[in-house]
C-alpha positions, 0 to 999 in steps of 0.5 A: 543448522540455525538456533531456534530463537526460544533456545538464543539465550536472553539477557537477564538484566533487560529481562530484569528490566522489563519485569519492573516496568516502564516507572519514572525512573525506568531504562524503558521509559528513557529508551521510549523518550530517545527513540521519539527524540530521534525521529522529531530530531531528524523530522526537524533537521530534514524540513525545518519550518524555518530555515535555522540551523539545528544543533547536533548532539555532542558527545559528553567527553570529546564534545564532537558532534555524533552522528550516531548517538549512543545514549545512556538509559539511566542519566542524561549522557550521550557519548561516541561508540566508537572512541568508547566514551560511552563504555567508559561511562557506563563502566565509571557510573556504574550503569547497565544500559545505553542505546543506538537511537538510530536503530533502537539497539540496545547495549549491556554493559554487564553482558558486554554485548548488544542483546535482543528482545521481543518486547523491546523490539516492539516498544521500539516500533511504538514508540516510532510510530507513534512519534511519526504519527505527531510529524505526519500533518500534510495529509489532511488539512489541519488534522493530525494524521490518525493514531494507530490502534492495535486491535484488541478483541472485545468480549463480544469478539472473544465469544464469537472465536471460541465458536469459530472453526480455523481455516487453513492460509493456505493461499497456494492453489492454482486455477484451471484454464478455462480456455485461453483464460491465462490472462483471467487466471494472472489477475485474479491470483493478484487479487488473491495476494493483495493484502488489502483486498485479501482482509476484506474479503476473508474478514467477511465484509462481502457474504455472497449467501447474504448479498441481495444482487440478485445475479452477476455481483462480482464481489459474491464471484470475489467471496467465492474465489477467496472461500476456494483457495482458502480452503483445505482443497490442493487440487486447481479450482476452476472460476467458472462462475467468474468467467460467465459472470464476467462475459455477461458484464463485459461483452468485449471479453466474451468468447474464447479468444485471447484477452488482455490481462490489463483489460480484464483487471481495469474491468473486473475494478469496475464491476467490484466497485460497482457492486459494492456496497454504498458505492457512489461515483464521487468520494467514492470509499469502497474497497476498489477506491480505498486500495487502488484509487489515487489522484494525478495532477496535470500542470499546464503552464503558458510559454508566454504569460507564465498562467499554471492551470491545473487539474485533478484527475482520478486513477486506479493505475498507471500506464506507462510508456516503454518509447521515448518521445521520438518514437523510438524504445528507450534501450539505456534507462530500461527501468520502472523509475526511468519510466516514471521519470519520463511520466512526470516530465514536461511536455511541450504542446503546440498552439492549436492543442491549448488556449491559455485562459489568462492570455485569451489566446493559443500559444505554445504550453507545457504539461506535467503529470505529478502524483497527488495522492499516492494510493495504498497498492500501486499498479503499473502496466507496460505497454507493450502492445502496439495499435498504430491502426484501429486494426488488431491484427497490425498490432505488435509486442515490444519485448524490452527487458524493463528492471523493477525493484523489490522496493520504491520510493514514490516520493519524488513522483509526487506533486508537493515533492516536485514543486517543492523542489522546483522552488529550492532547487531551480537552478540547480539538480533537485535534492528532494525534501518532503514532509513526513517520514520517508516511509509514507512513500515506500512501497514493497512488491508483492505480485507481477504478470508476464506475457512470453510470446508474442500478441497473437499467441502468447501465454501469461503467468505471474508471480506473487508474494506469499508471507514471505517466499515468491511462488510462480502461477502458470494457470494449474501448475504453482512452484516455488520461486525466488524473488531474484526470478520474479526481479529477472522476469519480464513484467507486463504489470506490476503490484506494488503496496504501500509498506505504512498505510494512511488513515483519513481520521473521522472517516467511516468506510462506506460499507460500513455505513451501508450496513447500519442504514440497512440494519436500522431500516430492517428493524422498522421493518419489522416494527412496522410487520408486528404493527400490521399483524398486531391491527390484524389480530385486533380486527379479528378480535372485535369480528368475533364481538 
């Protein structure tokens, strides 16, 4: 049986501690300054602005080099752990507190024990953040990236919740099949579980009793999703109202037939973003661009002169292929990363594909796809189905087992990783350096589709993430599951979001701006109403004189 956490008894003297403050001469103060000292530390040593030597921390005692520092709270010292310098510190100068900078955990020499608590736990996490914060600069240029903000209610938002009723998160309910509608049913349970869009829709930022479309606006059918699994209701919800909207918009996805699920997410996308408000075909900063949108950049680089052109494209995901070069299905790096590694590969293209512009001339080029902005929510499809004709009924499925893990690493897919590593590492294996702390490129999986079958006759289901447990969706029928199952399943598609998310300082979501322009236009409206009926009264007045 576990111990509650209320019952784990807490250490008086940090609890001492915190009760005092954070003053000039606090333990707390020191442990925010070697927490920020760490993550500038190893900011500085992995990419030096200049190519120097950055000196280690020394042991106060020994004068070895720490890898691990342990650094006491109450004076200047920094000693090994593992020799017991800094216990034997502690003991001589009558000190109570050092800590691990690495990890943020803090030993008490009077309790002879590392001890835990909440509060020091999220000092920790502010205080790297916020040193993180100051490191991050690459992404805009000569900006700083974005302070975090906890959110505070004000009181305006205070009285607003006192009058608010507490709905249910339950988040579990399964959809009814409409009809060969599994491959609809997948994608909107994915939508359901995108952490990204899930705040969007339950914070209100799409009310389908105020949109002024007058019919089909996808983003009411997205409201109404989320209001139904919401809801207090158990029972499978059936989004009918989704699939009529849906054949109306899409005449390719209408009828009864067997769809594909990538189809119907790429068209839903674009049917959301195209009902959203203040939408724009460019820089668009909708909810769809905001979670979904990245940039891929193409190099071309000419066999003879050395000319690198390059082109920024948009996307919303990422294709990638489960064959090799030749043809053939890649049977040994059967995994997401070998995939993506195949993806950002060189290649070769003959003359009569390309005319470099600098030589004026056709000759043999080759091409590479990088990542230039990484996007909040990643979204890769396998392609498993096969059109070698333009007939569908030749098509057939490739049912290799592809390895994906719970957490990625993007990083070295990206375009200014790649061309650094180029730089320093041309003639040897690429030991990627990048900017920023590593989090930044991290993602965690949070949803993933499944085909079993065959393309004929075939059936999928998912898997998503819910807090922290794994529950399969198979249309209705919602059990629990295991991530090691949904890390065994053989994907179709796969979610994953970003674990830090980027913040463009100065920018004002679009739909926000939307909403004031309409709130200013509303009020001369009625400026202008209250003019009219005001002439109106006057000329019935002077009609009676």
């Amino acid at each position: 049986m576990k111990t509650p956490v209320d019952a784990i008894q807490a250490c008086p003297h940090i609890s001492a501690a915190l009760a005092t403050g954070d003053g000039p001469t606090s333990p707390l103060k020191k442990f925010k300054e070697v927490v920020a000292w760490e993550v500038r530390r190893f900011q500085s040593v992995k990419n030096p602005a200049k190519r120097r030597k950055v000196s280690a921390p020394t042991c106060g005692t020994c004068q070895l080099a720490l890898h691990r520092p342990f650094v006491c709270l109450h004076c200047s010292y920094a000693g090994c752990w593992k020799s017991g310098h800094v216990a034997s510190h502690l003991q001589e100068s009558q000190h109570t507190f050092c800590a691990d900078v690495k990890s943020g955990s803090i030993f008490c020499f009077e309790c002879r024990d590392f001890i835990y608590d909440a509060k020091v736990d999220e000092m920790y996490l502010a205080a790297t953040v916020t040193a993180e914060e100051g490191e991050t600069r690459f992404q805009v240029a000569k900006k700083h990236r974005e302070r975090f903000q906890p959110w505070v209610p004000t009181a305006q938002d205070a009285v607003a919740l006192e009058n608010s009723v507490a709905i249910p998160c339950q988040g579990r309910r399964g959809l009814l099949n409409l009809g060969q509608t599994c491959f609809m049913n997948v994608v909107l349970q994915c939508f359901v579980h995108n952490p990204l869009l899930r705040n969007y829709f339950l914070g209100d930022k799409h009310n389908n009793r105020q949109c002024k479309v007058e019919e089909d606006c996808t983003c009411c059918e997205m409201d109404k999703l989320f209001t139904e699994i919401f809801s207090e209701e158990s029972n499978p919800y059936g989004p009918i109202t989704f699939l009529v909207s849906t054949w109306r918009k899409s005449a390719e996805l209408a009828g009864y037939a067997q769809q594909d699920a990538h189809e119907f997410f790429i068209s839903t996308l674009n049917h959301i973003h195209s009902n959203s408000r203040g939408s724009t075909n460019v820089s668009c900063n909708c909810i769809i661009h905001s979670t979904f949108a990245g940039q891929l950049q193409s190099d071309v680089v000419c066999e003879r002169c050395g000319n690198v052109t390059s082109t920024v494209d948009p996307m919303l995901d990422i294709s990638l292929e489960l064959r090799g070069k030749a043809g053939e299905v890649v049977s040994g790096d059967n995994t997401l990363a070998a995939c993506l590694k195949r993806y950002t590969q060189p290649e070769k293209l003959g003359p009569k594909q390309y005319s470099c512009a600098k030589c004026k001339a056709a000759h043999e080029v080759s091409k590479r796809l990088s990542i230039r902005k990484l996007p909040p929510v990643l979204s890769f499809q396998f392609k498993r189905f096969e059109h070698k004709t333009a007939d569908k009924s030749s098509a057939r499925k490739i049912d290799t087992q592809i390895r994906f893990p719970a957490t990625l690493n993007m990083a070295s897919f990206t375009t200014l990783v790649m061309k650094g590593a180029e730089k320093e590492n041309s003639n040897s294996s690429p030991v990627f350096s990048y900017p920023g702390p590593a989090a930044m490129y991290e993602y965690d999986l949070f949803a993933v589709i499944n085909h079993e079958g065959q393309i004929n006759n075939g059936h999928y289901t998912n898997y998503a993430r819910f807090e922290d447990e794994w529950y399969r969706f198979d249309d209705d029928k919602v059990t629990h599951a295991s991530l090691s199952a949904c890390l065994g399943s053989n994907a179709y598609m796969c979610f994953y979001v970003k674990r830090h998310l980027d913040y463009k300082p100065y920018m004002t979501p679009s739909y926000v701006l939307t909403r004031e322009t309409e709130a200013v236009r509303e009020r001369e409206r009625e400026k202008e109403l209250a003019r009219i009926k005001e002439k109106e009264l006057e000329d019935a007045l002077l009609a009676t004189v």
